[in-house]
Every structure is written in structure tokens, then in C-alpha cells.
Chimera marker file (.cmm) of the C-alpha trace (Angstrom):
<marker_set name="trace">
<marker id="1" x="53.834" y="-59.801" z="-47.429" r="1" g="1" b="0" radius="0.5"/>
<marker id="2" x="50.832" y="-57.591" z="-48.075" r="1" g="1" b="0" radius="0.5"/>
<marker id="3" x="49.100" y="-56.483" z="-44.795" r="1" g="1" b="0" radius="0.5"/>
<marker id="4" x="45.753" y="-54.259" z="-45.355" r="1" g="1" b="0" radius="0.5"/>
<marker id="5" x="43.866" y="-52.806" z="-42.283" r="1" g="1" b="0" radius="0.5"/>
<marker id="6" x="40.620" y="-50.495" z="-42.415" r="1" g="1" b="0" radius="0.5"/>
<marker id="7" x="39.775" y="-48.038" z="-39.428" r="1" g="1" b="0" radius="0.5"/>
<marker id="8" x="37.151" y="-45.259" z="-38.690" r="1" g="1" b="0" radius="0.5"/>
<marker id="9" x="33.827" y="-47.392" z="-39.098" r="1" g="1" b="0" radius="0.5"/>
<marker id="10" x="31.290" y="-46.967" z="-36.127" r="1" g="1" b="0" radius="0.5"/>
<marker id="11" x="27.262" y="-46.349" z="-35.683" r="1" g="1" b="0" radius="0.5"/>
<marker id="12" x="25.034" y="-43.076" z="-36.855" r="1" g="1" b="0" radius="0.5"/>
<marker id="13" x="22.479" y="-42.074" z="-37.367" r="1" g="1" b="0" radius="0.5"/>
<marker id="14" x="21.184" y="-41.058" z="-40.957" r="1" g="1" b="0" radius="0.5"/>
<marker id="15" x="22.229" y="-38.143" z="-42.984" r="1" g="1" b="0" radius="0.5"/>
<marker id="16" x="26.052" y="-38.392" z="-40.106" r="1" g="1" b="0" radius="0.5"/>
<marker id="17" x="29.283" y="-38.784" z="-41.572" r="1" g="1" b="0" radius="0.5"/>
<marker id="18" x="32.323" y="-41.017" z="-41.213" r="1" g="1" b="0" radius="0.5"/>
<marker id="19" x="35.750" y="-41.319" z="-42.828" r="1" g="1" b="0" radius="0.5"/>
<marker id="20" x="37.414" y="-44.876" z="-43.109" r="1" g="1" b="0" radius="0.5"/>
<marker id="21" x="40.732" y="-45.038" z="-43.674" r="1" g="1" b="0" radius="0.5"/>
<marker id="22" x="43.590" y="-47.863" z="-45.087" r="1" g="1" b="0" radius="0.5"/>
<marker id="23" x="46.855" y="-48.382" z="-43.982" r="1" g="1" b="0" radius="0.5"/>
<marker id="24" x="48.509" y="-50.472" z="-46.820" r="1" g="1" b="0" radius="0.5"/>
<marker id="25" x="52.188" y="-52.008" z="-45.758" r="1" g="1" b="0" radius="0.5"/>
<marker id="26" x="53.364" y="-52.316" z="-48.781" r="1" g="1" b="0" radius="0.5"/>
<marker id="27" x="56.356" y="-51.955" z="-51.196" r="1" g="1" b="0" radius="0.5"/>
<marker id="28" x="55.473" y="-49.374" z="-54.477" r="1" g="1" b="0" radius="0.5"/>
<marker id="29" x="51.732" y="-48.313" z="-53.114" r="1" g="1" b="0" radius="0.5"/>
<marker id="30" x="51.942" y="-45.764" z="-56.141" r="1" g="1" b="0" radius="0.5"/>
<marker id="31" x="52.172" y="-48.711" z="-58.583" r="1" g="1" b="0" radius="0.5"/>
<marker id="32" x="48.384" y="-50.081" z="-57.378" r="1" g="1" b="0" radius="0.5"/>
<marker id="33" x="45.074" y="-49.893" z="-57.845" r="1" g="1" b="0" radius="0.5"/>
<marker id="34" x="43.328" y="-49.476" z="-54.606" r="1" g="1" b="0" radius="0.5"/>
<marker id="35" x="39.678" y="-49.478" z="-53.974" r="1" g="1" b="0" radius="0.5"/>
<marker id="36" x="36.500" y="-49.623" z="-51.521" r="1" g="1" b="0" radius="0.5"/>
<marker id="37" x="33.764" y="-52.727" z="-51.444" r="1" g="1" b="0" radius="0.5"/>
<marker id="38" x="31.337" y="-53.779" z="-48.980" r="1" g="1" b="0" radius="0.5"/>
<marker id="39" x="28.899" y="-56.535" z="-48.107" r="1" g="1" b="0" radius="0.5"/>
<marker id="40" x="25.753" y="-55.985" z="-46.392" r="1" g="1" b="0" radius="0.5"/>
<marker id="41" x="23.938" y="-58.979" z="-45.041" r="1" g="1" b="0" radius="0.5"/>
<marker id="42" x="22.595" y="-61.756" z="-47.120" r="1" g="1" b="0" radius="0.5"/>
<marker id="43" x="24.089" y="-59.172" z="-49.804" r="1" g="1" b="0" radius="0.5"/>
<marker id="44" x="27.122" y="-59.972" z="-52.808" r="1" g="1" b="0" radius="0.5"/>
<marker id="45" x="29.589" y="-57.816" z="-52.518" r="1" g="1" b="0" radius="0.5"/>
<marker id="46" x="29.399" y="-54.632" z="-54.125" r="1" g="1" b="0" radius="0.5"/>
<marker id="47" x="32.437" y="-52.089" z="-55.452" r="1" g="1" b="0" radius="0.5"/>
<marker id="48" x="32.043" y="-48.499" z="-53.944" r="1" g="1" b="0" radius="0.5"/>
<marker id="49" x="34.555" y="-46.571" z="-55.209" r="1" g="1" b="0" radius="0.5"/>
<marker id="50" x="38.252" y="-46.657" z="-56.797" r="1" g="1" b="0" radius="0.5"/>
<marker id="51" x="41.189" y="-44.892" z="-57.019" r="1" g="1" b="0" radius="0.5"/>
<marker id="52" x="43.903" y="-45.137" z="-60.275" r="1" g="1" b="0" radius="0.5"/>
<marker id="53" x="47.553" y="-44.345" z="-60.030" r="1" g="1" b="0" radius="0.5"/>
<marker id="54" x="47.126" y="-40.604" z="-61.618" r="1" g="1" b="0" radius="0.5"/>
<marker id="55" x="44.643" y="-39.930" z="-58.694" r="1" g="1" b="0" radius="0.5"/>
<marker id="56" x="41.076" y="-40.733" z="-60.880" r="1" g="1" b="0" radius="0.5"/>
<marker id="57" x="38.105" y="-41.997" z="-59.263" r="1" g="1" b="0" radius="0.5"/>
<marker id="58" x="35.358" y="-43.905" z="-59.776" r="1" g="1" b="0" radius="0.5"/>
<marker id="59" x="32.188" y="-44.547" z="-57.644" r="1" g="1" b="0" radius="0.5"/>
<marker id="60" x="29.189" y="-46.554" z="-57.826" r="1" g="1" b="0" radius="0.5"/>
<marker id="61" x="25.762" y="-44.534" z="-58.585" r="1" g="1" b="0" radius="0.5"/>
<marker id="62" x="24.320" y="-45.723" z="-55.172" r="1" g="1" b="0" radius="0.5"/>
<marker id="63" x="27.282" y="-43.122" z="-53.908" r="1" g="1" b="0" radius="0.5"/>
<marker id="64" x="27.720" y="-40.620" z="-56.038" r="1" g="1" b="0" radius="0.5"/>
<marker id="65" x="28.148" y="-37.221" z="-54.666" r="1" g="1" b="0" radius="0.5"/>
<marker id="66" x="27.816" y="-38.857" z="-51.269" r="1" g="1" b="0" radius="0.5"/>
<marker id="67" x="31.326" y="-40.264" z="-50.863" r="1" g="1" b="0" radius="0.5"/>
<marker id="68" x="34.780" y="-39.054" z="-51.851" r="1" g="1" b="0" radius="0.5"/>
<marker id="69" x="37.444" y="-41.687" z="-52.060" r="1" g="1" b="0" radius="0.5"/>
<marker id="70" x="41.135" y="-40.324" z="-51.871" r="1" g="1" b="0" radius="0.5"/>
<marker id="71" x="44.767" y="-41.300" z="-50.981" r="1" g="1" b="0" radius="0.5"/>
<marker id="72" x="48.727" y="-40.383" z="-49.534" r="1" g="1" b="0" radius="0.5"/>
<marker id="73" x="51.119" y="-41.973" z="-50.984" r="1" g="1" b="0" radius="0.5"/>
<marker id="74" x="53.739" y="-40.994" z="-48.930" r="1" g="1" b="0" radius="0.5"/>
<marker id="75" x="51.617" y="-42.667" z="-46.001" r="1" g="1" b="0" radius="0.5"/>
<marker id="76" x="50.182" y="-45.686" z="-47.982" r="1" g="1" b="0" radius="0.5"/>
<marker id="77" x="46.621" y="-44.695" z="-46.699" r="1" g="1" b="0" radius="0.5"/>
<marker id="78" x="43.204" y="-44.646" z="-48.403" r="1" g="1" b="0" radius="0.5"/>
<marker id="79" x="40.444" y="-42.777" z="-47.424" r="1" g="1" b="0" radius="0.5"/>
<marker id="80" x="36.572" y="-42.568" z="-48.249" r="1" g="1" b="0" radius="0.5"/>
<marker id="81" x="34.656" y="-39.725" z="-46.867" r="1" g="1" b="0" radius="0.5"/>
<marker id="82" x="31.344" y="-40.735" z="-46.837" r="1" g="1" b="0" radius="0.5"/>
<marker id="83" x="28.696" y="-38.012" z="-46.089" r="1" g="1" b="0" radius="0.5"/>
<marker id="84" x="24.784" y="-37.668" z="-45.442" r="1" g="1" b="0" radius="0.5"/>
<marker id="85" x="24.813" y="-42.032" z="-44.635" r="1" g="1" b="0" radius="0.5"/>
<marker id="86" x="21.634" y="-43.374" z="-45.481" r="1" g="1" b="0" radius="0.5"/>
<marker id="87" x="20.267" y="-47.095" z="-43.913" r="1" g="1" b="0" radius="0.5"/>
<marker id="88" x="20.953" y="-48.670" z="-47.286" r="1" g="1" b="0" radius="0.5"/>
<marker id="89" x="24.735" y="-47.809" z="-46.224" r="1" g="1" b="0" radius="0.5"/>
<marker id="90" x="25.007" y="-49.859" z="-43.440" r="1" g="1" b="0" radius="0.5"/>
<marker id="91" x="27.892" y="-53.382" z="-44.509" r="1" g="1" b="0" radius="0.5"/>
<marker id="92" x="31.037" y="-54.047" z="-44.018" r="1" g="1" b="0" radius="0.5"/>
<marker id="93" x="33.525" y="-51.882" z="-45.972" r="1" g="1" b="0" radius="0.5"/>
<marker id="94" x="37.253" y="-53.594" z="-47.566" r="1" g="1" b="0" radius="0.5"/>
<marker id="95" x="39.573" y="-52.169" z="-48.489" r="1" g="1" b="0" radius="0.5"/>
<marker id="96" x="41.419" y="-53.533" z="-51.555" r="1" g="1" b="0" radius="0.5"/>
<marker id="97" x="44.255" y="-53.179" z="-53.879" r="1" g="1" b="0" radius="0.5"/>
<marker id="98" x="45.304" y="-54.570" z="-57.112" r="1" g="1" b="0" radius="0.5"/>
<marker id="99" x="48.103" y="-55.082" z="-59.150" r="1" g="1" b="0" radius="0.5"/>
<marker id="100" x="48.307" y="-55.090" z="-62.253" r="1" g="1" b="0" radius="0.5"/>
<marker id="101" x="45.920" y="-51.995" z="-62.165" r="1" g="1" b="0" radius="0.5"/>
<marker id="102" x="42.652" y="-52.099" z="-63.885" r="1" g="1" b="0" radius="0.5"/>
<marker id="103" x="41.719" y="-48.413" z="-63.896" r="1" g="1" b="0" radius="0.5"/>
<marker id="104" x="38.216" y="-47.300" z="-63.059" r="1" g="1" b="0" radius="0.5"/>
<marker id="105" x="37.562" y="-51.042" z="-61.554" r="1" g="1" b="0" radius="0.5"/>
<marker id="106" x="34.886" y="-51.749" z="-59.213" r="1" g="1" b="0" radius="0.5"/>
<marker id="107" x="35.460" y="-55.523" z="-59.734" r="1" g="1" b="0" radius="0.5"/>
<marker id="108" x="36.343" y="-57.205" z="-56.486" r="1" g="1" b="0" radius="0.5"/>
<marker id="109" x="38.252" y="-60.248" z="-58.877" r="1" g="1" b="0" radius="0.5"/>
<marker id="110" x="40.002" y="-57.523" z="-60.341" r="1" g="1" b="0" radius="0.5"/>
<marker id="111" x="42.013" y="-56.987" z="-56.677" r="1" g="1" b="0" radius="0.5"/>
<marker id="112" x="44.519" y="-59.370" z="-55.044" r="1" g="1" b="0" radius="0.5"/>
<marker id="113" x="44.941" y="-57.807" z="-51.420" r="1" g="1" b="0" radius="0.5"/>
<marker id="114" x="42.062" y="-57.380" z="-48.937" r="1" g="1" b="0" radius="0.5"/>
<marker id="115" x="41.574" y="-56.106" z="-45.301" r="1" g="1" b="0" radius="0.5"/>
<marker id="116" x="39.616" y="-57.402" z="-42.796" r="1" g="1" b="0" radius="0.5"/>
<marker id="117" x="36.998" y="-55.016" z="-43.377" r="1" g="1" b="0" radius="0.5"/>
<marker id="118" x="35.571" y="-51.988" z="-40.828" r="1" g="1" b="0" radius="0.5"/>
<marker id="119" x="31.766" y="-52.395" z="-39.909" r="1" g="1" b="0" radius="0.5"/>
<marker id="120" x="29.656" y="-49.055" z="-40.711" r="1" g="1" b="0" radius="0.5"/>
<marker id="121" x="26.264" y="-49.088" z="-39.502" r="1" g="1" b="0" radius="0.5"/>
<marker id="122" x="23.497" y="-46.139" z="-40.147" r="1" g="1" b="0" radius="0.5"/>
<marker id="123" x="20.361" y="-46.033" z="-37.843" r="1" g="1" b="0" radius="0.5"/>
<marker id="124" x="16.999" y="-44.330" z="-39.125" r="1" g="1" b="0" radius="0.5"/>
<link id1="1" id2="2" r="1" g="1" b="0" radius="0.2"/>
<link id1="2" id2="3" r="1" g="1" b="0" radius="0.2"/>
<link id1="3" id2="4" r="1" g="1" b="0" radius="0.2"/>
<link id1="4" id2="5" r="1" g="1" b="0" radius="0.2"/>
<link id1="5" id2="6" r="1" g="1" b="0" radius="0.2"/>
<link id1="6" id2="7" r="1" g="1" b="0" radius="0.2"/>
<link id1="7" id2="8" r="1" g="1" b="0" radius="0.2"/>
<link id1="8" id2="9" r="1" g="1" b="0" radius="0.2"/>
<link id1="9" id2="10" r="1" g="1" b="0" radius="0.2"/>
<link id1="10" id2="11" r="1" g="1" b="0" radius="0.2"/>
<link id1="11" id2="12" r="1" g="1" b="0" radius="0.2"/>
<link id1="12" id2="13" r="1" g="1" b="0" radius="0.2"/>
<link id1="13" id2="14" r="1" g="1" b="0" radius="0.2"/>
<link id1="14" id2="15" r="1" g="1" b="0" radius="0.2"/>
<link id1="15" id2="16" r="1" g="1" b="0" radius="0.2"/>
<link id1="16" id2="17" r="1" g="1" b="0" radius="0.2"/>
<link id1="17" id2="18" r="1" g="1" b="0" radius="0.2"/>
<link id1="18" id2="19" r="1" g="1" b="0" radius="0.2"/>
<link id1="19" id2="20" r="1" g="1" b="0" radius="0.2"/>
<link id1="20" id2="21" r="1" g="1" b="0" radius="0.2"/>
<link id1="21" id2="22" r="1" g="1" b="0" radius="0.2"/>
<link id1="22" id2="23" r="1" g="1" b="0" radius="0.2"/>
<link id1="23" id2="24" r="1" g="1" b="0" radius="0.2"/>
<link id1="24" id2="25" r="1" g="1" b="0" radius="0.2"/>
<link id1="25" id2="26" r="1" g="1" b="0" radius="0.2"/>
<link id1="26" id2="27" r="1" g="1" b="0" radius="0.2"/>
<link id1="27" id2="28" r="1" g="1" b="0" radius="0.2"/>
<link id1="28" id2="29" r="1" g="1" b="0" radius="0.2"/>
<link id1="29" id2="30" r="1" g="1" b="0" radius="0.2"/>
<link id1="30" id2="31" r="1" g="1" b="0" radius="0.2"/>
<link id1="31" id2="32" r="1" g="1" b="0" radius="0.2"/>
<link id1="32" id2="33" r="1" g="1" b="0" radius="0.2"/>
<link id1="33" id2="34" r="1" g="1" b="0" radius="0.2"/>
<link id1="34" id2="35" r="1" g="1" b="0" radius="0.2"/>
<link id1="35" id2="36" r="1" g="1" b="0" radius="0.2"/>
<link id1="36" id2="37" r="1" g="1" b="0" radius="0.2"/>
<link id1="37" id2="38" r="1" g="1" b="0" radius="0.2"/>
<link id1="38" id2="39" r="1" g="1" b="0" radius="0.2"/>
<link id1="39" id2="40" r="1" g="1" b="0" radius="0.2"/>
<link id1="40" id2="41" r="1" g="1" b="0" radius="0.2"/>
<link id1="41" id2="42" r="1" g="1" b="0" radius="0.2"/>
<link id1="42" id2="43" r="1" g="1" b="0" radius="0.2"/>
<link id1="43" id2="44" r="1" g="1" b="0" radius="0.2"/>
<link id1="44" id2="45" r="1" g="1" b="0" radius="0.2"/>
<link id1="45" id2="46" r="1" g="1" b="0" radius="0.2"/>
<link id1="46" id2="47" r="1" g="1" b="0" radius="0.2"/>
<link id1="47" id2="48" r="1" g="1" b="0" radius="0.2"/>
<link id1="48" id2="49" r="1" g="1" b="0" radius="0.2"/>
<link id1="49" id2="50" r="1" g="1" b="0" radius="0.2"/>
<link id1="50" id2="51" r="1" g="1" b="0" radius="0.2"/>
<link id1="51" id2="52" r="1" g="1" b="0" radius="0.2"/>
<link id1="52" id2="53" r="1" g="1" b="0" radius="0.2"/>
<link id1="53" id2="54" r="1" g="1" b="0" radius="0.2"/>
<link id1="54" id2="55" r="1" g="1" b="0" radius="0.2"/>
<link id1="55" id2="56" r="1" g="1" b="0" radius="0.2"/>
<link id1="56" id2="57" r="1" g="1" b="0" radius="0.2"/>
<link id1="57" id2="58" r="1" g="1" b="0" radius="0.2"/>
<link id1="58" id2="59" r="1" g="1" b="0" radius="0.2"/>
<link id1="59" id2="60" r="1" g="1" b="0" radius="0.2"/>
<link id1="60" id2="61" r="1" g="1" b="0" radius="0.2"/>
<link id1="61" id2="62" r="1" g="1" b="0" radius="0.2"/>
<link id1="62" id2="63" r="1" g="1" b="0" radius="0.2"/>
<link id1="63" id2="64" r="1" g="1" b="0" radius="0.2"/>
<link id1="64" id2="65" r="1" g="1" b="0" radius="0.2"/>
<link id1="65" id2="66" r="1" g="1" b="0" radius="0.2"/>
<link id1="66" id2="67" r="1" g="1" b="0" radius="0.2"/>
<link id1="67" id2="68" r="1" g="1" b="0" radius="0.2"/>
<link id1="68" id2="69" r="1" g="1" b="0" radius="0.2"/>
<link id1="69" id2="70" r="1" g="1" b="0" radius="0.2"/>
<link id1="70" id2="71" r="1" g="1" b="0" radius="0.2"/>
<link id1="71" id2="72" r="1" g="1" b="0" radius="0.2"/>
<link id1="72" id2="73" r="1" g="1" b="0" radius="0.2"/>
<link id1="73" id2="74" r="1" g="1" b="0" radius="0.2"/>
<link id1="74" id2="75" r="1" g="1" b="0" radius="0.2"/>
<link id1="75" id2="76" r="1" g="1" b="0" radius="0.2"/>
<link id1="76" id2="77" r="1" g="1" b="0" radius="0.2"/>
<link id1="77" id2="78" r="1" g="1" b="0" radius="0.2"/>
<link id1="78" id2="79" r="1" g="1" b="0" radius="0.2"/>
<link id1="79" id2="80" r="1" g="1" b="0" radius="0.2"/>
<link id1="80" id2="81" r="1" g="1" b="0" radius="0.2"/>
<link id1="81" id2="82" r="1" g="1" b="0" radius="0.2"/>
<link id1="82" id2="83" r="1" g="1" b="0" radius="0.2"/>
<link id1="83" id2="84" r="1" g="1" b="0" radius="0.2"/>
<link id1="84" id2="85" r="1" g="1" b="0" radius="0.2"/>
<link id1="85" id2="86" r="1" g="1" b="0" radius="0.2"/>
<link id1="86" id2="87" r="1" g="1" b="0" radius="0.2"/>
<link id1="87" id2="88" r="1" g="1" b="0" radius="0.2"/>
<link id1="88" id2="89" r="1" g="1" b="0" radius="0.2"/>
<link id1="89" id2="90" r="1" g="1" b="0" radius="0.2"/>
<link id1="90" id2="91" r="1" g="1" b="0" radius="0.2"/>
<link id1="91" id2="92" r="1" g="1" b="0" radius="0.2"/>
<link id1="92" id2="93" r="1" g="1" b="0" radius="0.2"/>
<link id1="93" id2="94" r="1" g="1" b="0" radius="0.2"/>
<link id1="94" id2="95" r="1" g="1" b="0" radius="0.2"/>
<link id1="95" id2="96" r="1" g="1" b="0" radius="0.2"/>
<link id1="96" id2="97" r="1" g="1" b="0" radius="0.2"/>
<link id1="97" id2="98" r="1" g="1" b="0" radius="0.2"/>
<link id1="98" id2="99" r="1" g="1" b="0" radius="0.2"/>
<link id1="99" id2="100" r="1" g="1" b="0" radius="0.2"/>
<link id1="100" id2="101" r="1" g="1" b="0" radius="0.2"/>
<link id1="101" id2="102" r="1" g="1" b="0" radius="0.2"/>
<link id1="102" id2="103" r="1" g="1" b="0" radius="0.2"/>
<link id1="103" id2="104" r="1" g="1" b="0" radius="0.2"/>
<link id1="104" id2="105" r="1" g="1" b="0" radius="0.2"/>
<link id1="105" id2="106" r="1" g="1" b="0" radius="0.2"/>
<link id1="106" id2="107" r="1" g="1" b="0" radius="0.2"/>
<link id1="107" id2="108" r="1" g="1" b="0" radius="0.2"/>
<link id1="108" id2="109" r="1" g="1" b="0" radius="0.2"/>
<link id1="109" id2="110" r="1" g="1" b="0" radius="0.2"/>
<link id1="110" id2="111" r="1" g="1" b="0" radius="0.2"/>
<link id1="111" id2="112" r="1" g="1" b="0" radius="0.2"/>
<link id1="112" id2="113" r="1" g="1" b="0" radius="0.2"/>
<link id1="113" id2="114" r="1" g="1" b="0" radius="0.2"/>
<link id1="114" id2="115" r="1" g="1" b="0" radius="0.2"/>
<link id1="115" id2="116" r="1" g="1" b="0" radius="0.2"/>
<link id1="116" id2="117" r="1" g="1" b="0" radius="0.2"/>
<link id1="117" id2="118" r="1" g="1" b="0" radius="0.2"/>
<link id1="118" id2="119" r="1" g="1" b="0" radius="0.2"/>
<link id1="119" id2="120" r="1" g="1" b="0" radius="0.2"/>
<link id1="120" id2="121" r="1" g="1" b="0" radius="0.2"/>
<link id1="121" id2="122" r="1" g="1" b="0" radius="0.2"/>
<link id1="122" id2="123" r="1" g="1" b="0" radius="0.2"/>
<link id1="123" id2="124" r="1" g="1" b="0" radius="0.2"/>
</marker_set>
């Protein structure tokens, strides 16, 4: 079975930083897409950023140059740095992966495997 958990999500204030990370149990990790979403209240959910299998990323404009999104593959972990927060920030962040990969995808249907999801919240 697939098992997915997020950690590092927490409070601050605007313009702070946090990394989130992804432990994926897993067999072949290397042989998935993996990716970041989140959901903000009364919000769909929204694809942040993605990671293919040679190590490419992808982000959504709302985050670019703000967050990095990276991995281990000899831990099964995911990361996404996410620098100077803003308000607009502030959802719950999943972690996903998918198989077969769809590189580049910030398409939550696109991913079969979800965590429960880390709350970040940025105060003004």
C-alpha cells in the first residue's frame, strides 16, 4: 500500500519561510511523478508545483520564484521551500504522486496517491 504524509506546515507572518516535506513509503519512488496542491477555503484545488523523474520542475505563476520544489530519492521525500509567504498562501498543502507520470503536471486527476495534507497559514 501507498502511505503519503506531509510535515513542516505552521503559522507566519508575511514575507517568513517554511519548508514542507513528504515522506512517500513506497516501492520505485524514482518511477513517479510527485507533486504539491493546496486548497484554501471555499477554494478548488489548485497545483503548486511538480517534480518529473529527470529532476524538472514546474510551478504555478502565483509561485514562481517564490517556491522551490525538490526531492531524495534515496529517502522517498519531497520538499517545497517556500519563501517570502504572502496571505494569498495560506491552504492546505498535499502532497501527491502519480504513476504513470505526466511530466510537467499540475493536474490533481493526473495523481493517484495523496497525503493528508499539512496546514500553512500566513498572517499580515
Amino acid at each position: 500500500q501507498v502511505r503519503v504524509v506531509e510535515s513542516g506546515g505552521g503559522s507566519v507572518q508575511a514575507g517568513g519561510s517554511l519548508r514542507l516535506s513528504c515522506a512517500a513509503s513506497v516501492s520505485r519512488f524514482t518511477t513517479y511523478s510527485v507533486a504539491w496542491f493546496r486548497q484554501a477555503p471555499e477554494k478548488e484545488r489548485e497545483g503548486v508545483a511538480a517534480i518529473d523523474l529527470d529532476g524538472t520542475t514546474s510551478y504555478a505563476d502565483s509561485v514562481k520564484g517564490r517556491f522551490t520544489c525538490s526531492k531524495d530519492n534515496a529517502k522517498n521525500t519531497l520538499y517545497l521551500q517556500m519563501n517570502s509567504l504572502e496571505a494569498e498562501d495560506t491552504a492546505m498543502y498535499y502532497c501527491a504522486l502519480g504513476r504513470p507520470p505526466l511530466p510537467g503536471s499540475l493536474r490533481a486527476t493526473d495523481y493517484n496517491y495523496w497525503g493528508q495534507g499539512t496546514q500553512v497559514t500566513v498572517s499580515s
